[in-house]
N, C-alpha and C positions, 0 to 999 in steps of 0.2 A: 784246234782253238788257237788264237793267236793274241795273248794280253800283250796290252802295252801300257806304261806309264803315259796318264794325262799330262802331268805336268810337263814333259819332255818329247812327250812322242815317242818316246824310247820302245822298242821291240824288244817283248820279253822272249818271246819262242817264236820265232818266221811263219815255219808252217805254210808258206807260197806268199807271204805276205812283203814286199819288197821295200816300203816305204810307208809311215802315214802323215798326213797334214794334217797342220794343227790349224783351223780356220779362225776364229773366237772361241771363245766359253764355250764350252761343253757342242764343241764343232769340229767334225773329225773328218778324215775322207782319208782310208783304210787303199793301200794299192796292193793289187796282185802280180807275183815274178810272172805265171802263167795266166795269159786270160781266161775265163769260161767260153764253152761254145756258143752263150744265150747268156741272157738277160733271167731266164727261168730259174736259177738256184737259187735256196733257199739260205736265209740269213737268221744265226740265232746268238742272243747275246745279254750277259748282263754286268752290273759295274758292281762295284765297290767305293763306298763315299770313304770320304775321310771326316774326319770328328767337325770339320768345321762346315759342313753341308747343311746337316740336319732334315729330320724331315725325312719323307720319301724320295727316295731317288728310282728314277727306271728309264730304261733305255727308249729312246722315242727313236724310229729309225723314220725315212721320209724312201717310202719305195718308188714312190711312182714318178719320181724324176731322177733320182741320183744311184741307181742300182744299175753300173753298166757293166761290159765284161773282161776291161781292166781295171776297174776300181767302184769303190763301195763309201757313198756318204751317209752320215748320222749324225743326228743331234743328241744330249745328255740332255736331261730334263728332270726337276724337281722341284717341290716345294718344302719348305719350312715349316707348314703347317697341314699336318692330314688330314684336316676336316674341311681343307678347302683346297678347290680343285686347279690353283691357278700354277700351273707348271711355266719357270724359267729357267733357258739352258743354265747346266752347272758345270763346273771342273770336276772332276770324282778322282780320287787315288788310282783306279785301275779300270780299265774296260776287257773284257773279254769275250772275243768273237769267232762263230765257227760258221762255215760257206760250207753248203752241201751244193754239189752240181758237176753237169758235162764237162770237163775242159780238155 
C-alpha cells in the first residue's frame, strides 16, 4: 500500500511508488520506481475525508484510459448528500493505494 497526503502529494510509505501528481481536485496520477510488465494488474484503494468533505466519499478510479505500466491515474469523488447520487471530485486527507501485478 502506498498512502499519500492530498493536500501535498506527500508519500507516506513508497512501496515502488516514485512520485505522485497532483492534477486538480481530487486528481491524482500515482508513478511507479519499477514498471509493470502489462497494463493487467490489479488496483485497489480507499481514502480518508477530512471533516470538511462531508458526505460520502469513494475512490472513482478511470481504468480504461489512465492504467499504464509506469504510472497509475484516479479521480477522488464525492458527495455532500447520500441520498443523491451526483458525485464531484474532492480533496480527502489521505488516499491509500495497493498494485497487485507482473513487473
Amino acid at each position: 500500500t502506498s498512502p499519500f497526503t492530498t493536500a501535498n502529494g506527500g508519500i507516506r510509505s513508497a512501496f515502488n511508488v516514485s512520485s505522485v501528481t497532483d492534477h486538480a481536485t481530487g486528481q491524482y496520477t500515482v508513478h511507479f520506481d519499477t514498471d509493470f510488465l502489462n497494463t493487467n494488474y490489479a488496483a485497489v484503494g480507499f481514502v480518508h475525508r477530512n471533516g470538511s468533505t462531508g458526505g460520502k466519499v469513494l475512490c472513482h478510479i478511470d481504468t480504461l484510459t489512465q492504467q499504464n505500466v509506469d504510472s497509475y491515474r484516479f479521480m477522488v469523488s464525492g458527495t455532500s448528500n447520500a441520498s443523491v447520487v451526483a458525485l464531484t471530485t474532492v480533496d480527502v486527507e489521505y488516499v491509500f493505494l495497493s498494485f497487485f501485478g507482473d513487473q
